[in-house]
Each structure stands twice: as C-alpha cells, then as structure tokens.
C-alpha positions in Angstrom: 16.3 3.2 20.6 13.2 2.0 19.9 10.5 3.6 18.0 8.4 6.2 19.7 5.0 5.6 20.6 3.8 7.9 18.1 5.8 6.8 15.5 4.8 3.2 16.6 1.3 4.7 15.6 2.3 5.8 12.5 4.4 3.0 10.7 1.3 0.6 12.2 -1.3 3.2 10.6 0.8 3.2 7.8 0.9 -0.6 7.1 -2.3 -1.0 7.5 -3.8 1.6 4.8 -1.3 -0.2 2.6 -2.9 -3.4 3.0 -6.3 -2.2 2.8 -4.7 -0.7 -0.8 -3.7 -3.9 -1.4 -7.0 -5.6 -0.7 -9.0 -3.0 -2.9 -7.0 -3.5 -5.3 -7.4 -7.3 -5.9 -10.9 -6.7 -5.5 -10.6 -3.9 -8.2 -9.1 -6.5 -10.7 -11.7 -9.1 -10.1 -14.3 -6.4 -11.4 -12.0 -5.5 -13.8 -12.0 -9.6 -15.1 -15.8 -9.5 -15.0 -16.0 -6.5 -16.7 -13.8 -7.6 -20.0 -15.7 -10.8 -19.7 -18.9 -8.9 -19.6 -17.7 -7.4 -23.2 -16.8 -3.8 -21.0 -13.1 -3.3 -22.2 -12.8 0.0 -22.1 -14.1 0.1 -18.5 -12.0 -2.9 -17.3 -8.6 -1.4 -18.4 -9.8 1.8 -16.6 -10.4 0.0 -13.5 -6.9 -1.9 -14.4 -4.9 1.6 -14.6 -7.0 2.6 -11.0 -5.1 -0.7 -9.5 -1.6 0.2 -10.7 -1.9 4.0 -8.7 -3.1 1.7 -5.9 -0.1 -0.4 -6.1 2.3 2.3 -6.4 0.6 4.0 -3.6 0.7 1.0 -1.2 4.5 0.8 -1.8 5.1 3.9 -1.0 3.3 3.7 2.3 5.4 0.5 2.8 8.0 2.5 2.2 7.4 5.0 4.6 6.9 2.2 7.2 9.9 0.9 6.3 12.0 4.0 6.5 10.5 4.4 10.2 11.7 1.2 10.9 15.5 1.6 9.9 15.1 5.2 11.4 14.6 3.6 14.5 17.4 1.1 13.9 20.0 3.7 13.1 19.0 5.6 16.4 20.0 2.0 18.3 23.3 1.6 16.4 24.6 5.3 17.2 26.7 5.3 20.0 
C-alpha cells in the first residue's frame, strides 16, 4: 500500500526541512572558518556546537522520513 497523500506530504515536508538543516549548516561552518580566522574562537566553536544540533536534528527528520517510508512498505508486504 502506498503512502497516503498526507503522509506523502509529510515524509516530502520532512526531507525537505532536513535539507534546508543541512544547507544552514554548511553555511554555519563557513562563518564559523572565518570567524576563527578572523581571531573570534570563542564565537566560531559556538557557531560549531549550533551545527552539530543542526545535524542531529536533520537526521532525525531523515529518520522520520525514513520510518514513513518502511511504514508504507510493511503495509504492502502484509497480506
């Protein structure tokens, strides 16, 4: 059984705030480079520990995404 159109919604709404997570997050750490060249240590490591929530948080969304997917999946197997 394919997924739901809803839920089709929601694992695409899902993926995409994780990449847009992901994106910000590169971005962050090319500030954070500039700032420890710029002699801003303190700040850049700040901005550094900001990036790692924003990985962990885009995994779990792709998680979630995920675990829609096999949901679906599952549904098809089950006879």
């Amino acid at each position: 059984m394919p997924l739901t159109k809803p839920n089709q919604e929601l694992r695409r709404d899902l993926q995409g705030l994780a990449s847009d997570l992901k994106w910000s997050a590169v971005e962050l750490t090319r500030i954070a480079e500039r700032l420890s060249l710029a002699g801003h240590e303190a700040d850049a490591q700040a901005v550094l520990r900001i990036c790692q929530v924003m990985h962990a948080g885009e995994d779990r969304l792709q998680a979630h995404a995920a675990s829609l997917r096999d949901e679906a999946i599952n549904q098809e197997l089950k006879p």
